[in-house]
N, C-alpha and C positions, 0 to 999 in steps of 0.2 A: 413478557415480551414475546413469546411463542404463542403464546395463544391469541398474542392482539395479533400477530405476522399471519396466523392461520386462519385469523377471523379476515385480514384485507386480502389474501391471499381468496379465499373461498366469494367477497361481496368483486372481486376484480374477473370473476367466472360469473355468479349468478346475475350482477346486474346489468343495468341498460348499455346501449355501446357507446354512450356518449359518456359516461360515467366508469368505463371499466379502466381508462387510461390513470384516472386518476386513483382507485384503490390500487391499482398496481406499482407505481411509483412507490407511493406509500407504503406498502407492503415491501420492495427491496430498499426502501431506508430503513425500513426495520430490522431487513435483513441482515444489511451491513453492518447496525449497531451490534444486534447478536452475536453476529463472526467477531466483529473487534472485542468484544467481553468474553469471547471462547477463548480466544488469541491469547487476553492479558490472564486468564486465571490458570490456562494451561502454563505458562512460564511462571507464571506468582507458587503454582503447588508439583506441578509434575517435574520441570526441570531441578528445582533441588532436590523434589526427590532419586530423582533418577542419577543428579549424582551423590547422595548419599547411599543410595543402593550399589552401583560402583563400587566406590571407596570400599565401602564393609565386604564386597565381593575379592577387592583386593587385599587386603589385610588377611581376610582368613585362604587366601588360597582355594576357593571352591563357591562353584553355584550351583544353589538348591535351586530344584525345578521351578517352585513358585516365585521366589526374588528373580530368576533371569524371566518369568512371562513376565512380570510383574515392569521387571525394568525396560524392557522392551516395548511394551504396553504405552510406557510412558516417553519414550521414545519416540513411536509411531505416530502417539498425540500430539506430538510439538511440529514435526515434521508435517502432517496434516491439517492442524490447525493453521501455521502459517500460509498454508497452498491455499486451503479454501478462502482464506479473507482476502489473499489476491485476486481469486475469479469472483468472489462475490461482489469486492469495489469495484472490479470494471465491469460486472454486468450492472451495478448501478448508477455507473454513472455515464450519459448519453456521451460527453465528448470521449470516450474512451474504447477502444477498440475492444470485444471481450475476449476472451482465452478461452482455448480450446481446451477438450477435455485430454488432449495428448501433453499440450503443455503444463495442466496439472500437476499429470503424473512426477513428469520430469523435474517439476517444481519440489514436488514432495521427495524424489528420491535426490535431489542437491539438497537441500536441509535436512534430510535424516543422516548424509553422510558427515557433512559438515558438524551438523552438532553429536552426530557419535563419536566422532573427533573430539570436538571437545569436551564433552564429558569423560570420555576417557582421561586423557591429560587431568582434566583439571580432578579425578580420582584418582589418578597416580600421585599425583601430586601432593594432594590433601593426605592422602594414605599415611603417606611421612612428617609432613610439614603440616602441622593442623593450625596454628598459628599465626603464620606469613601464608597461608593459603586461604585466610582468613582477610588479611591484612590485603594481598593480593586484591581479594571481589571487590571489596572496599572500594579500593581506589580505581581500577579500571570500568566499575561505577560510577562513579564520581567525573571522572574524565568521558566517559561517553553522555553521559546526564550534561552535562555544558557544552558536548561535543553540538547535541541535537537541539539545547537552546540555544546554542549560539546561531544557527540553521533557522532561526522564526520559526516554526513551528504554526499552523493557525486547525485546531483538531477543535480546541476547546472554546465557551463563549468568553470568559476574563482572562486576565493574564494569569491570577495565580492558578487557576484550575489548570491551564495550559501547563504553569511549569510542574503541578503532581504528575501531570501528564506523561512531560518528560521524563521525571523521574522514574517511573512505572515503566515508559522507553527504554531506559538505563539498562533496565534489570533486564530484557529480550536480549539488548547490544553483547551481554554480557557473555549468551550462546551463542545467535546466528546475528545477520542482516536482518533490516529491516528499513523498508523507506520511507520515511514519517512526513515526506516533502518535494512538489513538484519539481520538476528539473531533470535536469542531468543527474543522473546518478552514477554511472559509469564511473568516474574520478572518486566521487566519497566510498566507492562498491569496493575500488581498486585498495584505497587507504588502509579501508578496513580489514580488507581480507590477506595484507598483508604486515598488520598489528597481528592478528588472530595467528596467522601461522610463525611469527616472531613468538609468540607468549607460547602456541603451542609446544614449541618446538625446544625454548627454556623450559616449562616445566617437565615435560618427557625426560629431557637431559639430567635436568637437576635430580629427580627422581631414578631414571636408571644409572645414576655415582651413587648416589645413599641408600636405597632399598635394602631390604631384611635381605640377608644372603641363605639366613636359617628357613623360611617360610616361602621362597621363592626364588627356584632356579635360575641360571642366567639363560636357558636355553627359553623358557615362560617370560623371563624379562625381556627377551629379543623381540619376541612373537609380538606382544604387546608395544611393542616400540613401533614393530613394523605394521599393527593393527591403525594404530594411531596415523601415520604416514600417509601409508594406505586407503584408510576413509575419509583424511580429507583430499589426498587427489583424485580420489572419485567423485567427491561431491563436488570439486572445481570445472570436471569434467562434466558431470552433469550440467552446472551451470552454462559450462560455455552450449553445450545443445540446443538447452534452453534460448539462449539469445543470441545463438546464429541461426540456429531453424524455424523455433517452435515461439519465437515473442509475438503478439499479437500485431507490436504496429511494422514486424518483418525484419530481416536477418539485422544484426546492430553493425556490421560491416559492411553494408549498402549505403547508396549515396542514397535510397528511398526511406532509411530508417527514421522512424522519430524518435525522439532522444525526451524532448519536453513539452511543455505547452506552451512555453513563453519564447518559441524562438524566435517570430516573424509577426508581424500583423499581416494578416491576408488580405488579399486585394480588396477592395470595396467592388461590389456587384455594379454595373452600368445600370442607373436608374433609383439608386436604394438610397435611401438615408446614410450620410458617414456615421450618424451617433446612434443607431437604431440595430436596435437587436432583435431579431424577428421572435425569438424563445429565448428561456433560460435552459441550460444545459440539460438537465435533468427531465424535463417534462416534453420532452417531445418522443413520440413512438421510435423504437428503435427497429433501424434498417433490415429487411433480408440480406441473405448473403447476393443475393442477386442484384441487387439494388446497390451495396457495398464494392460488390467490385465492377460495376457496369457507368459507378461516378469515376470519371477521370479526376485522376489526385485528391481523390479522397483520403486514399491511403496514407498519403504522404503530406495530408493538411494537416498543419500546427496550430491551433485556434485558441487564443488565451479565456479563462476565465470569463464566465458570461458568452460566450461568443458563440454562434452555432452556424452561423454565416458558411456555406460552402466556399470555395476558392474561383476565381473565375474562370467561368467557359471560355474552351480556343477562341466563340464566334458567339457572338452577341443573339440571344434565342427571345424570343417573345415571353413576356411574362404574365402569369396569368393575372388578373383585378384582385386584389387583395382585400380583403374586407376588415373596415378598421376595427379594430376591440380596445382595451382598456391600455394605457400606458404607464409603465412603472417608471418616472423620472428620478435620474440619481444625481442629485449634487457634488456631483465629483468626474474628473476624466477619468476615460477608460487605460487601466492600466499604472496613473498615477497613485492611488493608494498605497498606503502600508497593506501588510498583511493581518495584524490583527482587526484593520475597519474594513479591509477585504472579506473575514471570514464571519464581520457579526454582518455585513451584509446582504451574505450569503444566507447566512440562516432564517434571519428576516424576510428577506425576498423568498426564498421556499416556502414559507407558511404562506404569504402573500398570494404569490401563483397559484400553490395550490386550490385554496378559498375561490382565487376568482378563476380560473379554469372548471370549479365544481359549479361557480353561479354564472359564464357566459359561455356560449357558443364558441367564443373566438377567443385565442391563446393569447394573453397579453401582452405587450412588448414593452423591451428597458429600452431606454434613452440614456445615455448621458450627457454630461454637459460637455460643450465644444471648447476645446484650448483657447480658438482663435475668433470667438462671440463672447467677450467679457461681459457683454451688457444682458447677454442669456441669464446669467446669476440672480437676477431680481425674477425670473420666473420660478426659477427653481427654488426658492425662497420656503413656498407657501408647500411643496411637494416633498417626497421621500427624501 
């Protein structure tokens, strides 16, 4: 996968310009598959490690140089790892605003604190309780894996692939957040983070009542109580920076913030098809910063799925002659799908575009079918 990312990465430079739109696409879908398999191996191997490096740090009362770089190492990975696959999904995907490299940062130091928190905890914990600290992962497992298919989910093409998917989910929910789905996330962000500091905050406890008295001070037990505490209201803090300053689509306590994709249908343009999609999301060049804030309500456009439609002008402007190209018709309204025939859709119409973006001049457009033209159904018949 790196080397096919570096071969469309290098043909989206050397070739022609009518051609380099599309090696590059392609090249940040590659991207983003990448980040996501960095994402899941880093939590599959370094987060248990890291907290069984922990735990054995707690039990003997001392850390050798190599086990704290070592743990920390693995720390920094998990922490990083989730930052990058956030700037890399929004730089790949056109409906979405991308992140700046200040808000990275910020990203990455609210999940390093947040999950030193709880690897802490959950190595106090385990320290004494090897057991019920077992029984424990188990189950708050098992409860976030149902938590996030209960949420649809549409990552994967079947359903069961979808639900290993989940499960592999499970096992992230277990240290930090993670948003596996459009929307609002604010309300499931709030749920979560205040399970996390409930379970935090039980095993710390439970652990500073029974802890070795022989092998560790009560002055060392406090520290580490207050360590616990302490890194994750830092990391709640970083958060909140993050999404009052530093979010892409602007402070989350603005009337201009956007929250999701699916809040509003946007106006239809004066003059334009109601079912006609000019582009799919993904394939069209993405904006300068100049061009970004010089569109009024851009900012503040909510556009669902499929949609690249801008929002309408104060004043009706001339438009220029359009030049027709290929039509992708979809037998279904906009918006009515499920999400699983939303997401094989999706993936279908991507190879599509692609191919015909590589053999026509002109970028293809989706149609769907009208609510309110039932007898439209027989054309759609023979089509996508």
């Amino acid at each position: 996968r790196y080397l096919r990312t570096l071969y469309l990465g290098l043909q989206s430079r050397w070739t022609a310009e009518h051609r380099r739109r599309h090696f590059y696409w392609r090249m940040m879908f590659e991207s983003a598959d990448i980040s996501m398999l960095r994402l899941l191996e880093a939590f599959l191997k370094s987060a248990p490690q890291l907290v069984l490096q922990l735990s054995i740090m707690v039990q003997q009362n001392s850390i050798e140089p190599l086990q704290g770089l070592s743990a920390s190492a693995s720390l920094v990975s998990l922490a990083w790892m989730i930052a990058s696959y956030q700037k890399v999904l929004r730089d790949s995907r056109e409906d979405k605003m991308p992140m700046s490299y200040k808000g990275a940062v910020v990203q990455i130091l609210w999940h390093l604190f947040t999950i030193a928190a709880r690897a802490i905890a959950f190595a106090l914990f385990a320290s004494v309780f090897q057991l019920y600290f077992g029984i424990f992962i188990v189950t708050h497992w098992c409860i976030m894996t149902f938590w996030i298919i209960q949420g649809e989910t549409d990552f994967c093409m079947s359903k069961w692939e979808e639900i290993i998917y989940n499960m592999v989910v499970g096992i992230i929910y277990i240290f930090c957040w993670f948003n596996v789905k459009e929307g609002r996330s604010r309300y499931r962000m709030c749920i979560y983070y205040i399970i996390t500091l409930s379970e935090n905050a039980a095993l710390t406890i439970l652990w500073f009542l029974y802890y070795d008295r022989k092998t560790t001070s009560d002055f060392d037990a406090l520290i580490l109580v207050c360590v616990v505490s302490s890194s994750f209201a830092l990391g709640i803090f970083f958060m909140f920076i993050y999404y009052c300053l530093l979010h892409p689509n602007g402070p989350i306590f603005s009337h201009r913030s956007v929250g999701c994709i699916f809040r509003q249908e946007p106006v239809p343009v004066p003059g334009s098809p109601t079912d006609a999609v000019t582009s799919p999301p993904r394939s069209l060049p993405r904006t300068t910063g100049g061009e970004r804030e010089g569109a009024p309500g851009e900012r503040d456009s909510c556009v669902p799925v499929f949609q690249v439609r801008p929002c309408a002008p104060p004043a009706p402007a001339a438009r220029a002659p359009r030049t027709e190209g290929p039509v992708i018709r979809i037998d279904l309204p906009r918006k009515k799908y499920p999400a699983w025939d939303a997401h094989f859709i999706d993936r279908r119409l991507r190879k599509t575009i692609l191919a015909l973006e590589y053999a026509s001049p002109t970028t293809p457009r989706l149609q769907y079918r009208t609510p309110g033209a039932p007898q439209e159904v027989l054309e759609y018949e023979t089509t996508v």
